[in-house]
N, C-alpha and C positions, 0 to 999 in steps of 0.2 A: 149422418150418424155422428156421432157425437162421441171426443175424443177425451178418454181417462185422464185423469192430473198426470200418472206415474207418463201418458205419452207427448205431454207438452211439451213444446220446445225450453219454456223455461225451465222446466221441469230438468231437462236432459242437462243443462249445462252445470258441470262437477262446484261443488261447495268447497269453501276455504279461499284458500290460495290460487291465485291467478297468474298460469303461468307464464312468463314473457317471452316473445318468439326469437327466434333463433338471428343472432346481429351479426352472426361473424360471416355473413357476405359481404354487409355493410359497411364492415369492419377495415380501416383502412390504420396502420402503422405508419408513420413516417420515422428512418433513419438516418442522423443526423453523420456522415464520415468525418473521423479530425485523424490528423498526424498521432503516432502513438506519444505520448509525453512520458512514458517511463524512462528512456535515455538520460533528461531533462533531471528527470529525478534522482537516476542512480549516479547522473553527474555530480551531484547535492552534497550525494554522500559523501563519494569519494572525495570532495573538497573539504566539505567541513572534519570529515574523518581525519583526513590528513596533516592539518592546520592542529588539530585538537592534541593528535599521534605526536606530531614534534614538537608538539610544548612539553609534554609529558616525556619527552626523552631529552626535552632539555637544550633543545636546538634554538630556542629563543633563552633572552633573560628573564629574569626576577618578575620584572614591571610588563610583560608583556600578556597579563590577563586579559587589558582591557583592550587592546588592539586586536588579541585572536578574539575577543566575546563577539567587536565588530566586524571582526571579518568573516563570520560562523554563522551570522545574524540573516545574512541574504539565502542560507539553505533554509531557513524557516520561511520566506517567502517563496522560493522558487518550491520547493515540496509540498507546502500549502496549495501553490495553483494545479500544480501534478495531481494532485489527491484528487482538487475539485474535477478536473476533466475523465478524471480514471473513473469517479463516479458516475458523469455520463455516458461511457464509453460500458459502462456495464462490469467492469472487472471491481468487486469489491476487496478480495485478497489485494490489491494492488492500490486501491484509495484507502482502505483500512494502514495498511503497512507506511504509506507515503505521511498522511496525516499526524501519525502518531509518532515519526519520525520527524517531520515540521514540530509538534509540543514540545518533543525533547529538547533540537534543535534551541526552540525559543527561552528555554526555561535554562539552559546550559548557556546563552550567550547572556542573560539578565546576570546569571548567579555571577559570572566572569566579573562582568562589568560593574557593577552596584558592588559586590563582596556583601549584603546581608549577613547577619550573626546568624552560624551555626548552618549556611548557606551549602557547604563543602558539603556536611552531613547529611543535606535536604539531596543533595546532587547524589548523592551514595545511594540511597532509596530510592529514587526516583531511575536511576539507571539498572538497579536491581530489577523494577518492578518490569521494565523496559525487555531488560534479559527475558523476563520470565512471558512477555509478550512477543517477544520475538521467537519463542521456543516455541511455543504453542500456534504462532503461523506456520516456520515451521515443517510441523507438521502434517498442515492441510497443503502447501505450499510445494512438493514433491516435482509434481506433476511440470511445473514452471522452473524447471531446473535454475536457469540465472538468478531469479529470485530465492530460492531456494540456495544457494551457494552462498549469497548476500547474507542472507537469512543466518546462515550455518557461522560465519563469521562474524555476524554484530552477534551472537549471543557471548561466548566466550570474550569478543570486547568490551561489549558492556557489563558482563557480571564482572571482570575481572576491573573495571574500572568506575565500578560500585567497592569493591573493598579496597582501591588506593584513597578513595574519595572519606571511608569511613576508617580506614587506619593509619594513612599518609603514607604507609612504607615506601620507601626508595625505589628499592627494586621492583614493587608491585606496579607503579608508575612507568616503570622501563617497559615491561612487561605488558601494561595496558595501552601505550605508546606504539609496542610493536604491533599487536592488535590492529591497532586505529591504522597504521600505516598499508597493514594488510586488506583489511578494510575497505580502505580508498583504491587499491589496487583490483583487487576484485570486484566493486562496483564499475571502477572506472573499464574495466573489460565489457562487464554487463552493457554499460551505455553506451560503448560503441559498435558492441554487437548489435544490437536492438535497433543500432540506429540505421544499419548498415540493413539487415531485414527490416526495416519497414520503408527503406529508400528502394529498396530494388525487391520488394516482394517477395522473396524467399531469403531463405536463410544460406549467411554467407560463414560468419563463424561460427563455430557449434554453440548453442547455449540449451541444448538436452531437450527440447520441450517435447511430451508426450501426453496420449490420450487427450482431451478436449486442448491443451493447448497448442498438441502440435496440428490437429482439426482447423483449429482456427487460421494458420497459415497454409496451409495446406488443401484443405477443405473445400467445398464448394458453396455458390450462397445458400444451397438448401440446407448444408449442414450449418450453419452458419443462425438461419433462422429457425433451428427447429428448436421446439418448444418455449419460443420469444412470447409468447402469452402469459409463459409462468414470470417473467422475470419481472424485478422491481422498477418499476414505472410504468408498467402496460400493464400488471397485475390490480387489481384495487386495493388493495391491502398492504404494506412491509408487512 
């Protein structure tokens, strides 16, 4: 007997698109573990913070631009490599935050040193702009308390040392000095909390983490990995 077109085999197999079978048995992740390098970073801060803080209050002389530019100049490399590894490590609030604090960093130790025309003024804007990126992390940044505390203090240092930068005032300088000083002291807490949990695996001083942050010490590998498919490098797409 003799079989209708509509029952042939080629008949039966679906038109268009061809669907691909199913890979995620196949599917193998490797993860790579490193040391956490935020310590590293908020160490950065509070150095070059500090260095910056007591020039602005007047702790050094006249001439000593070009000596703090150089010595401010090594947190733009040490926060640059921080950035780079925070990106592998999957925390973007944390390589966003690190990286754009290395540009400042870099851009504030050239203006120092060089003095470029109208340099001071470029340095005003650019620490504004600075303010206005550190508000808006921030924001998302709650949950990550230490960061978050960091966060909450370079904004008011930085906006406030965008208008000594665009008006010169004396006191504004005191003022954004005291900032910077504050700054460095708060970071420098962050880095050795941080550094103190990730040497001994829990948390020894408080640094507030909650919801997925505090997950992530706390946690187990399966929280740890779940929904690691969606994230940036194992997804196909940013």
């Amino acid at each position: 007997m003799s079989s209708s077109p509509e029952s042939s085999p080629e008949r039966a197999k679906p038109a268009g698109r061809q669907f691909e079978p199913d890979l995620r048995p196949m599917t193998r992740i490797n993860l790579r573990p490193i040391a956490s390098p935020m310590p590293v970073g908020f160490f950065a801060v509070a150095i070059a913070s500090v260095i910056v803080g007591s020039m602005q209050l007047g702790v050094f002389g006249d001439d000593a631009h070009r000596a703090v530019a150089l010595t401010i100049l090594p947190a733009f490399v040490l926060q640059l490599i921080v950035s780079i590894l925070a990106f592998g490590a999957r925390d973007v609030l944390a390589a966003s935050l690190m990286a754009c604090f290395s540009g400042t960093w870099l851009a504030s130790s050239l203006v120092l040193a060089l003095e470029p025309p109208s340099g001071t003024e470029v340095l005003g804007v650019l620490n504004l702009v600075f303010a206005v990126f550190a508000l808006l992390m921030a924001t998302v940044a709650h949950r990550k308390r230490a960061m978050w505390f960091v966060l909450c203090v370079a904004v008011p240092r930085f906006a406030v040392a965008s208008l000594f930068n665009l008006t010169g005032a004396t006191w504004v300088g005191y003022v954004s000095g005291a900032f910077g000083l504050l700054l460095g002291g708060v970071a420098m807490y962050a880095a050795f909390a941080l550094m103190l949990e990730d040497m001994r695996g829990e948390e020894v001083l408080p640094v507030g983490r909650r919801g997925p942050a505090h997950e992530a010490v706390e946690g187990n590998l399966a929280v740890q990995l779940r929904n690691l498919e969606r994230q940036a490098g194992v997804r196909r797409t940013l």
